[in-house]
Each structure stands twice: as C-alpha cells, then as structure tokens.
N, C-alpha and C positions, 0 to 999 in steps of 0.2 A: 507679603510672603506668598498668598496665592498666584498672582501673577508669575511669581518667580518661579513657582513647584509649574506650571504652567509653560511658561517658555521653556524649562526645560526638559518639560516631555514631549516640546514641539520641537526642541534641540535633538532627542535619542530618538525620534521619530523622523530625522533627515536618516534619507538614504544613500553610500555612496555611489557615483557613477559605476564605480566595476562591478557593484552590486545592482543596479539596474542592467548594466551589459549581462549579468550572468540570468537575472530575467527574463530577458530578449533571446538567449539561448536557447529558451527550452521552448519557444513558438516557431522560432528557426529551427530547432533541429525535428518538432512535430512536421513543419509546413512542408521542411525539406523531403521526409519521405513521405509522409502524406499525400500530397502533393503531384509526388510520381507516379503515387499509386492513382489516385481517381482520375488523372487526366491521362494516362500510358494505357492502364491494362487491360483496356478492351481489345484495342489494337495488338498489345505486345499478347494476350491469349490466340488471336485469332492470328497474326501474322508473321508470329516470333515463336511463341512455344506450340502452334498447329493444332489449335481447339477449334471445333467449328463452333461460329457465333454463335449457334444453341447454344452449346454446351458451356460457351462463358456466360454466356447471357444470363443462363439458370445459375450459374456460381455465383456473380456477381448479386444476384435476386436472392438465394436461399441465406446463403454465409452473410449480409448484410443484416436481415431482418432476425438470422439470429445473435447474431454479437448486436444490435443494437443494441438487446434488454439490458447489456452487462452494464449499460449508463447508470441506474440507476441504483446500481448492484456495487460500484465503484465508490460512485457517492457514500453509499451508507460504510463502504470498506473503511474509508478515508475519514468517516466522521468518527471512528470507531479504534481508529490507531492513536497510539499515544508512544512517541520515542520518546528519546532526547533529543532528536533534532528536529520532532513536533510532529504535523500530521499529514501534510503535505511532502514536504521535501525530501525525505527521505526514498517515497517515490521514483525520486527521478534518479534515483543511484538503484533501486531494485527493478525497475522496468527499461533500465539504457539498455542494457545486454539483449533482453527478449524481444522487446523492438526493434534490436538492428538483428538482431540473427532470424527473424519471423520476414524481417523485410528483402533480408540476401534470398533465404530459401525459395520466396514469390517469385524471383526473375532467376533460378539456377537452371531452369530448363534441362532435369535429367535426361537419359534416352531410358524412355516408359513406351507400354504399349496407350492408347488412345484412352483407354479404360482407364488405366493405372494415373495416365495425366490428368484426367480430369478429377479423379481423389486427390491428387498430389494439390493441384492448383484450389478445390475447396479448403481443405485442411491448411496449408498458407495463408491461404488469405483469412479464412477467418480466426484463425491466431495474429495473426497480426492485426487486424480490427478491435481484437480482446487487448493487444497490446498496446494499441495507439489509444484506447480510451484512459490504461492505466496512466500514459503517459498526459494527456490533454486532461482528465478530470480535475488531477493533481494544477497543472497550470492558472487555471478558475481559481480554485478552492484557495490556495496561498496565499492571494493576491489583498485580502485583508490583515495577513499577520503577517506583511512583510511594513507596514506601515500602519500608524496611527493617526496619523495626518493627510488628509483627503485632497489636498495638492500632491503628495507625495504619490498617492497614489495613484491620480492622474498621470501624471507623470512616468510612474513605473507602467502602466496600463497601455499608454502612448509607443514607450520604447519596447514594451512584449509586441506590439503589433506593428511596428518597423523590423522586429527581429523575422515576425513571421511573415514579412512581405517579402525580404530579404529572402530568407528560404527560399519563399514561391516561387523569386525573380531566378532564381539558378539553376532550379529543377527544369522551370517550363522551357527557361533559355536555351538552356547546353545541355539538358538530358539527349536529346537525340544524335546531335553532334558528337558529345562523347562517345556515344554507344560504336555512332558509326566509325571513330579513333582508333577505339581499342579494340573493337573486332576486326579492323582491317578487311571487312568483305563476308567475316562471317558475325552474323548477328547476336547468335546465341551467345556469345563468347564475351561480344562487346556490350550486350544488356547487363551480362554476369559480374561482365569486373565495375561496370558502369552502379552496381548494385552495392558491389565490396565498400565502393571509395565512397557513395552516401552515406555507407550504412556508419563506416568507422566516422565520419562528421560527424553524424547525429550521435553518436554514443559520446564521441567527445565531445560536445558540445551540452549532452544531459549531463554528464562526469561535472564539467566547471559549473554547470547551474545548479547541483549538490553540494557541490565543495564554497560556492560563494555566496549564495541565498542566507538568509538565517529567520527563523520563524522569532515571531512575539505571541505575547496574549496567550500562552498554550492556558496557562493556570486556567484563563476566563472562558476557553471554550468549553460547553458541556453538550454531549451527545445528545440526539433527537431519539427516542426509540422508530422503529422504522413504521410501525402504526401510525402513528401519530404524522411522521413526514407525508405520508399518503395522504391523511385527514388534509393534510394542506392544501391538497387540490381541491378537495371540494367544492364544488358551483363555484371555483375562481375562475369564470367564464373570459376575462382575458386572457389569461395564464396558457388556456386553453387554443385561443385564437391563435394567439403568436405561436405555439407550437406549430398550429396546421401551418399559420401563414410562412414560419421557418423551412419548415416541412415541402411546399411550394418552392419555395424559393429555390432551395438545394436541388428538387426533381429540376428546375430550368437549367440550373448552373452547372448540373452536371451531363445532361444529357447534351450542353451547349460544348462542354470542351471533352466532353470524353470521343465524340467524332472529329476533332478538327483534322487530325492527322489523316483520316480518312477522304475527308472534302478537300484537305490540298492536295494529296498524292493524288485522291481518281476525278475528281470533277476542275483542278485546274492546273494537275500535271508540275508542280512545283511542291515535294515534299517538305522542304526546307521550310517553305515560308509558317508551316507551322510554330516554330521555334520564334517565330514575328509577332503573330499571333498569341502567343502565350506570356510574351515577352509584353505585348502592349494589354494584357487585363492589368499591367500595375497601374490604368489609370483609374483601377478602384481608387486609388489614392485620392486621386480628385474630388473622387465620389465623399470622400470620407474626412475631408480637409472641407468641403459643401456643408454639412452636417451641423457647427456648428450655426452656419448663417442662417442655414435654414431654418432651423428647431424655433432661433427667435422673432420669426416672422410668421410659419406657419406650425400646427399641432405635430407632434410626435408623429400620431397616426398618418398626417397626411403627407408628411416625408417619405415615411417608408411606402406609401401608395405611391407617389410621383417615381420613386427610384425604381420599385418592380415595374412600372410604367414606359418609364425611360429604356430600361433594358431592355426590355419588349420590342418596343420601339427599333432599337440598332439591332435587333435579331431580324428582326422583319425586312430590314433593308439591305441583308446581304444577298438576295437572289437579284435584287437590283442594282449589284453592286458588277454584277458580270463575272467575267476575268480581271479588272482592271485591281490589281494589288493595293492600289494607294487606295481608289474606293473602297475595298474587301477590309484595311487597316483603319481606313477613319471610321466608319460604321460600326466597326470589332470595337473600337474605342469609346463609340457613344453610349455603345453596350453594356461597359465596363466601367463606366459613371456611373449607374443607373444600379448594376451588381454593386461595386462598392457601398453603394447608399444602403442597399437591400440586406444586405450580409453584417454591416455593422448597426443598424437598428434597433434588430429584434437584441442581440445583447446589452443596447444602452438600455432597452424596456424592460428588460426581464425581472431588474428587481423592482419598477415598479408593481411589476405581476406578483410579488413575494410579499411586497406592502399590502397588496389587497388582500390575501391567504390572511395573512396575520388580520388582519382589520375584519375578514369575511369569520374565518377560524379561530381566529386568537393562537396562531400558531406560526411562527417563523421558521419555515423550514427551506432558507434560500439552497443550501447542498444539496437536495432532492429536487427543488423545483428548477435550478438551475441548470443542471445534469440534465434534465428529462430535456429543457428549453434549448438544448447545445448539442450537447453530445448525441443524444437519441433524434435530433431532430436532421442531424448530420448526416448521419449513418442513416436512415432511415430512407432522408431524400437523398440522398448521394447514392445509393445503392439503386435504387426505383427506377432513379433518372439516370443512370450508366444500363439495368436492364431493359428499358423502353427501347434503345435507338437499336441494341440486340436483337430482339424480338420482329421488329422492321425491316431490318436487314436483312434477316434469318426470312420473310415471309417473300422479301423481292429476291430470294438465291442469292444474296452476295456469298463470293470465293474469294476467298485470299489470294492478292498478288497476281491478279489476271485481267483482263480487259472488261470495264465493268459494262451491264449492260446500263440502256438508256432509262430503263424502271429501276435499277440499283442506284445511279447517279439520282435521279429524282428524289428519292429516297435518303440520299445520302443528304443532299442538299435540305429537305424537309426538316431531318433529324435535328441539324444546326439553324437551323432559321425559324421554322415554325413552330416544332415542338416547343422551342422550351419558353418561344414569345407566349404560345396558351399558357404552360404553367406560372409566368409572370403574370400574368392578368387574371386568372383565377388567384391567385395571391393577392393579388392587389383589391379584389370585388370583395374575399373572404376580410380584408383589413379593416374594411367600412363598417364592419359590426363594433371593432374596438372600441370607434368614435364616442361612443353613447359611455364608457366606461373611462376615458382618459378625462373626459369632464367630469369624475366624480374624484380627480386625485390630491386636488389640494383639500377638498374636506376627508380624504382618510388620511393623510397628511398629517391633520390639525386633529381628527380624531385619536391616532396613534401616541402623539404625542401628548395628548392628556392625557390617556391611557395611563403612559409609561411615566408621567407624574406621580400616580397615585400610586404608584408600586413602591 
C-alpha cells in the first residue's frame, strides 16, 4: 500500500512538457530584456540617448546600488503572499506589464534638456531594476513547488536555463541589427521600436508562464519572520564567500561586455562584429554541460576557481589577439567557458550555503539567503562593473562618435581585457577560503538529518 501511495505522488509529481516550456519562459523573457540592458546601455546612454560617460557612469553606479537592497525586500514580499495560484506565480502576471513598460521607457529617448535626460535615464532604470528583481526572485522561489520529485526538478531547472540562454542568444545577436532595421539611419527611432517588440515578448512570454505554471505544497509552506531570516546569516561564513565571490564574478562579466561594442566600433573599426561576439558567450554552454564532469573529479570549490581562471585567462588574450577576428572569437570563446563555469556554480552552492545556516543557526531561511546570493549579488556586481569601464573613459576624454584618441583606445582595450581578468582572479583567490568549509559538508549533511529525525 505504501509503495503505491508512493508511486503515486511520484506520478502527480511528473511535470508536463508545456509546463516545463512555460518554465523556460520566464528566464527567456528575464534574460531577453535583461540582457539588453547590461550589455547596450552604456553605449546606448552615451551614443544613442547623448549622456556624457559621467553622467551614465554615475546612473549606472547610484540606481544599481539602490534597487539592489529590493533583493531581499522581494524575498520576504514572496514568502509572505498567499493567493490561490500560491506565492510565486502570480508574480509573473503582476510584474509582465511593469517590466515591459519600465523597459520601453529606458530606450524611448524623449527630446529633454541634458539635465532633464539624465533624471529621465536614473528614474528608468532604476525602476526597471525594481522590476526585474520582482520578476527574477519569483523565477528561484517557484522552482520547489513546481515539483516534488527531484528529477523533476532537475529537469525543470535544465529547461529554465535553455529558456534563459535562448533569451541571451537574440538579444546579444540581433539587438543591434534590428535597431539599425527599424531606424533606417536614425537611431533613436530604431533602439525605440527595437524596445516595443522586446518588451511585448517578454510580457508575452511572462502572460503563458502564469497561465501554465501551477504551484504545489502551498498548505506546507510557512513564513520565516524576517528577523529570524537575517539570523541565518550569522557566521555562515560560506554563504558569505560565495556572495563576495558572486559579486567578483559579475564586476568581470560585466565590465567585459558592457565595452564590446565600444572596442569593435573604435579599436577595430568593425561594429558589426560585436553581434559575433555576443553571439559566441553561448559557449557558457560548454562551460556548463563541463560542470557535471568536473564536480566528480575535483571539489565544488575548485571548479568554480578553474572557471573564474579560465576566463581570466581568454580576457587576457585578447590584446594579443590584434585585429585578426577569428583570434578576437576564439579567445572571446575561451572566455566564455570559463564565465559559463563561473555564473552557474555559485547557484549549484548556494543551498549548500543554506544547509550550513540551518546547521550553524537552526534556521532555514534558503528565500532570504538565496535572494541576497543572486539577485543582490547581480545587481550589485553588474552595476560596479558597467560603472568601472565609465569612469576610465570618462578620465581618458572618451566623446561619442568621433575619432578616438590613442589613450582612449588603450583604455578602451584595458576595460575588455584586463579589467575584468583582475576581477576573475580576485574571485578566484577570495574562493580558496571556501575550501576549508566544503570539507565540513557531508558531516552537516549527516548532522541535519539526525537533527530532522528527532523532530
């Protein structure tokens, strides 16, 4: 009889494929404008809507570091709702609209005075930062009550990050080619409608991850008060690592493509090929399809050390790569193994980082600690590392759209090569502390679980 009651709640714990496609949805329709935004709008501030690099540089810096706190402000929103269609999902039907209309407004390019642009381009963006986390927290948070079955969920987890590579691969491909389409010569025009026809994907595409998603387990969650979630951090001195080392990671990754479009229009005279370039980071794939060989041969930690390594590494080799396009793309590629590795790590660890809270605190608080490990570590470094290459530019006179000089090229060149190879490796040095902690995981492991005996 047990067996039976057993099989089949591994039966109503299959999920079906249209239900995993509407899954995949909602990291497609995040990555799609996402996506746009931290790899475009340094350039599209400074080249397209006429900000000088200061003045995005400080946007991109101030409106980051404030919408980052909303990560953890989200989490506790979400632990604390209760529909009918549960505590997640409903999300993605309240935040489709604000997300795509937060996201048109960023590239509308009114005619403002200089002043008025640079409020305009703050107050967008950082609404729309508030709004991508409403949308991305929710994405996490569901991914337990969409199954009960831990194949299943693998599974669903697989096809969310095929949906969000998918995203990536269209935005970084064809965002500039469309732009340049639909503006016919004028730009503002062609970013504008290039904005419209994203923004209505991603809505449509959050719309069917509403409508086809369906939560379990509502009865069994119960809220964390938000004291107590903070308590979780406490001397969880991993938890803490992988934040920084997240943290790193994103300063490299962003400060590495938020210039590309910069280093091929002025250091090698081929704008296009940025679109090549953006086109070939999907060999994070590789990176991430590596992951599982690797884990059973060497430590968690030291995967995610080799990967920030690795990338490093192919940042390093592109001033050696000259003008030669096919060098500039295999080295962009070796890169992009090495991110892949880097970017899906810290999220396979993080609930180890949740197991030690509970183990350290006696407190499971994975929607707080989670949140703080993704979302704020995102925003944080993705904000830092798009205002760094700013601030460089901004110190060698880079001008928009003029002949740059030989200190601006230099510079330009720096930003995508060596900058963000330092912040790989400082990532990678800060990782080595973990070590000493992933070797305590199978006794909190076997700790927990007696624990959770006697209860």
């Amino acid at each position: 009889m047990t067996s039976k009651i057993a099989e089949a709640m591994k039966s109503d714990s299959k999920v079906p494929f249209h239900r995993m496609l509407a899954y995949a949805s909602t990291d497609a329709a995040g990555n799609l404008l996402y996506t746009t935004v931290t790899t475009f709008i340094l350039y599209y501030y400074t080249d397209i809507f006429g900000l000088s690099v200061a003045a995005a540089g400080t946007i991109l810096l101030a409106a980051r570091i404030l919408d980052a706190f909303d990560a953890p402000v989200w989490g506790f929103i979400i632990d604390h709702t209760h529909t009918k269609w549960g505590k997640s999902r409903p999300w993605f039907l309240w935040m489709a609209f604000p997300f795509a209309i937060f996201f048109i407004l960023m590239f509308w390019s009114p005619q403002l005075s200089t002043g008025a642009k640079f409020w305009w381009a703050m107050i967008t963006y950082l609404l729309f930062g508030i709004s991508y986390t409403g949308v991305g927290t929710p994405i996490s948070s569901i991914l337990p009550n969409l199954s009960n079955d831990s194949e299943e969920r693998i599974k669903l987890n697989s096809t969310r990050m095929i949906g969000g590579n998918i995203g990536y691969l269209v935005t970084a491909t064809f965002t500039l080619g469309i732009a340049a389409f639909l503006g016919g010569g004028n730009d503002t025009l062609g970013w504008r409608y290039t904005a419209i026809i994203f923004a209505i994907i991603g809505f449509a595409l959050l719309l069917f991850a509403f409508l086809d998603t369906k939560e379990i387990n509502q009865d069994a969650e119960k809220s964390i008060p938000i004291l107590k979630s903070i308590k979780a951090a406490k001397n969880n001195w991993p938890w803490v690592i992988l934040v920084v080392v997240f943290i790193f990671y994103w300063l490299g990754n962003a400060s590495r493509t938020s210039v590309v479009v910069y280093y091929t229009q002025y250091n090698l005279g081929v704008k296009g090929f940025a679109s090549v370039l953006n086109a070939l980071v999907m060999f994070q794939m590789v990176g991430m399809l590596l992951i599982p060989l690797l884990v059973k041969k060497i430590k968690k930690s030291h995967v995610l050390i080799f990967g920030m390594c690795l990338a490093a590494f192919g940042q390093l080799l592109i001033p050696l790569a000259g003008h030669s396009l096919i060098s500039l793309g295999i080295v962009w590629s070796i890169a992009s193994v090495g991110t892949g590795i880097s970017v899906s790590m810290p999220f396979a660890m993080l609930s180890d980082t949740v197991d030690y809270g509970e183990w350290k605190n006696g407190i499971r608080a994975s929607g707080f600690l989670t949140a703080i490990g993704s979302s704020f570590a995102i925003k944080i470094g993705s904000g830092l590392g798009g205002w760094a290459p700013s601030v460089i530019l901004n110190k060698v006179g880079y001008t928009a759209g003029v002949n740059q000089s030989h200190s601006t090229l230099s510079a330009i060149q720096f930003c995508i090569s060596y900058l963000p190879a330092i912040f790989f490796v400082i990532g990678a040095l800060i990782m080595i502390l973990y070590i000493r902690y992933e070797s305590k995981e199978n006794q909190i492991k076997a700790d927990l679980n007696a624990r959770r005996d006697t209860l």
